[in-house]
Residue, then its C-alpha position, 0 to 999 in steps of 0.5 A: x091802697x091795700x097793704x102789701x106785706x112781704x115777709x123775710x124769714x132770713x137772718x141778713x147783713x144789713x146790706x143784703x136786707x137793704x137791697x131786697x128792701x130797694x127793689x120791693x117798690x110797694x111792699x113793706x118788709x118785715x125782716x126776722x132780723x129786725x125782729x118785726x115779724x108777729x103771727x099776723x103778719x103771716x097771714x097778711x103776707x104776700x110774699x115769704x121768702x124762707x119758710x118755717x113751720x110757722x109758715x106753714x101753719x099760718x100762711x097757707x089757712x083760708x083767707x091768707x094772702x100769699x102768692x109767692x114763696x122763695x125757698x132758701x134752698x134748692x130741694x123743696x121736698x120737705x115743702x108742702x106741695x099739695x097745699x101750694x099747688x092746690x091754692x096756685x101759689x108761684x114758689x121759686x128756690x135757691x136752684x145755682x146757689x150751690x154749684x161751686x161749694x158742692x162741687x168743690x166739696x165733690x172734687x176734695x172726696x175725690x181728690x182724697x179717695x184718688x190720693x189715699x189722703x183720706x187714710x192720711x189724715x187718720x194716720x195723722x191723728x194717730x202719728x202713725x208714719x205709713x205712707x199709702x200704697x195706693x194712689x191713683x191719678x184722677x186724669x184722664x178717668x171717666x165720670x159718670x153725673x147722674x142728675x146733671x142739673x146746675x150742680x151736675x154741670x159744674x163737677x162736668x165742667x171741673x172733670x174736664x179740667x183733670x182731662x175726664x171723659x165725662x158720662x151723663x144721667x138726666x131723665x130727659x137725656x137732653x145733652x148738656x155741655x161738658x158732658x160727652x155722652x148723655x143717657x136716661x133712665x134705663x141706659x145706665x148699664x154701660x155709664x156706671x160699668x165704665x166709670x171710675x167715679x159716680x156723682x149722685x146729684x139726683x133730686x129726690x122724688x117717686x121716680x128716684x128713691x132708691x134708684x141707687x140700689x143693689x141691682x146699680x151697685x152690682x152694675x158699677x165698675x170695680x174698684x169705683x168710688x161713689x159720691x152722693x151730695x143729692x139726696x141721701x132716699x136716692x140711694x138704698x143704705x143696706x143696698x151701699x153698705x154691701x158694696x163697700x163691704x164686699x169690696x164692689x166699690x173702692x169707697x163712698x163720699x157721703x154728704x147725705x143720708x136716708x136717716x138725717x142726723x146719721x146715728x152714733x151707731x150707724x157701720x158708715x161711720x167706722x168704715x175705712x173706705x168713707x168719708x162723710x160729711x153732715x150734710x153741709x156741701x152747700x155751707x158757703x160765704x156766698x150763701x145769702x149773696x147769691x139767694x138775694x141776687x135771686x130774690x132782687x130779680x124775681x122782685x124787679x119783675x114782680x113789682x112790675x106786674x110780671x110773673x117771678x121767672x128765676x127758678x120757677x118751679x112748674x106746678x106740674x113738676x113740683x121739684 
C-alpha cells in the first residue's frame, strides 16, 4: 500500500496533535513538534498543514505529491498562488479563527478613541493628572465595515449591542445579518460621509490596494475615527497621514501597515490621535484550538474520499 505522509509544520500541545493524529485514518503524521520532519518528507507529502518557505521551495517541484495545503492564517496573499492553482492543489485557510480577538481588539481602539482613555494612559505614564475633555458615547453612532466577511459580521454584531446603525461594504453587495444597509464598490460615498466610525476588514487584492486613498478620506465624516485590522496595501499611508494631519479625521486604529515592521521613524507613531498595535489582532489562547477544529473536519471528509469543504478557497478567486 503506497505511504500516505501529512505534514504538521505547527508547533502543537500534545492534545491538540493527538486529535489531528485521530482523525488522519491512513496517514502517518509528521509533526515539527516531534521534530520528525526531514527535507524529503516535503516531498512525499500529501497534506501540510502550515507553510514554510521550505515548503515552498521542496512541496511544489515536479514529482511532489501534494494535494492539500491548510494555511495557519486567514490571508493567503504571501502564498504561492499561481503555483498552487497551476498543479490543482486544493488549499484551505484558517477564515473564522479570528472573528472574536479582532473584533474585541476593534471595540478596545474604539471604546478608547470615544472615551479619550488613549490620551489617558499617555497621561498616566507621565503622572499627569488632566482630565480629557472630549469623551463622546459610542451608542446609538453609525458604523460603516468595509469588507464584511466572518470578522465584519462580528464587529456588526457587537455594534449592535451599543444600539449602532450599522453600514456595509462587500463586493457582492449581498446583505448580511446585522448589517442595515449593504452597498458595493462605487456606492461608498454616503457610507463613509454618514459614519462615525470606519472598520477596514478588506482582503488584500488588485481590486483593494489603496482603495482607501485620498479621494475615501475627503468622503469621510469629520471628526470619524478609522480602524483598519485588514490589510495594511488596502489603505495608501500619505493618503492616511493627511488625514489625521489636517484633522479630516479624529483618529486611527492601526493594527497593520503597508510597510511590515512599521519604521522607528515612521510620523504614525508620535501622533496623538493613533493607537497602533504590531499586527497582532489575532493573537488569541484560542488560536490552534480552533484551526485544528477546522484541520479535524476537513480530514474527516478527506479520509472519506470527499473533497476538504471547510474554508475552501475557490481557484478562481484565489483569496
Amino acid at each position: 500500500m503506497k505511504r500516505r505522509l501529512m505534514l504538521v509544520l505547527r508547533k502543537l500541545e500534545p492534545a491538540l496533535l493527538g486529535r489531528i493524529r485521530a482523525a488522519a485514518h491512513g496517514f502517518e503524521v509528521l509533526a515539527i513538534a516531534d521534530g520528525t520532519i526531514e527535507d524529503r518528507h516535503y516531498k512525499e507529502a500529501e497534506l501540510i498543514c502550515g507553510w514554510s518557505a521550505k515548503a515552498e521551495q521542496l512541496a511544489l517541484t515536479p514529482g511532489t505529491e501534494l494535494r492539500w495545503i491548510q494555511t495557519w492564517g486567514a490571508g493567503i496573499e504571501q502564498m504561492p498562488l499561481a503555483a498552487i492553482k497551476e498543479r490543482d492543489i486544493w488549499l484551505t485557510n484558517a477564515s473564522g479563527v479570528h472573528p472574536y480577538p479582532i473584533s474585541e481588539t476593534v471595540f478596545a481602539m474604539l471604546l478608547a478613541f470615544t472615551r479619550g482613555l488613549h490620551l489617558s494612559i499617555r497621561n498616566q505614564s507621565q503622572r499627569r493628572w488632566e482630565p480629557v475633555q472630549t469623551q463622546g458615547e459610542a451608542h446609538g453612532r453609525t458604523m460603516a465595515v468595509l469588507g464584511v466577511g466572518e470578522i465584519g459580521r462580528e464587529v456588526a454584531r457587537l455594534a449592535k449591542a451599543f444600539g449602532m446603525t450599522v453600514l456595509g461594504l462587500r463586493k457582492s453587495g449581498e446583505p448580511a445579518e446585522y448589517v442595515d444597509r449593504m452597498q458595493t464598490y462605487g456606492e461608498e460615498r454616503e457610507l463613509l460621509s454618514t459614519s462615525d466610525y470606519i472598520v477596514n476588514c478588506l482582503p488584500m487584492t488588485a481590486e483593494t490596494k489603496h482603495l482607501v486613498g485620498k479621494d475615501w478620506f475627503a468622503m469621510m465624516k469629520p471628526g470619524a475615527f478609522y480602524i483598519n485590522i485588514g490589510r495594511g496595501g488596502t489603505t495608501d499611508t500619505d493618503a492616511l497621514l493627511e488625514a489625521l494631519r489636517d484633522g479630516r479625521i479624529a483618529g486611527a486604529g492601526l493594527d497593520v501597515f503597508e510597510q511590515e515592521p512599521l519604521p522607528a521613524d515612521h510620523p504614525l507613531w508620535a501622533m496623538e490621535g493613533v493607537i497602533l498595535t504590531p499586527h497582532h489582532t489575532g493573537i488569541t489562547t484560542e488560536y490552534n484550538r480552533r484551526v485544528t477544529d477546522i484541520i479535524v473536519a476537513n480530514l474527516e471528509a478527506y479520509v472519506q474520499g470527499r473533497e476538504p469543504s471547510v474554508n475552501r478557497i475557490p481557484s478562481d478567486r484565489m483569496y
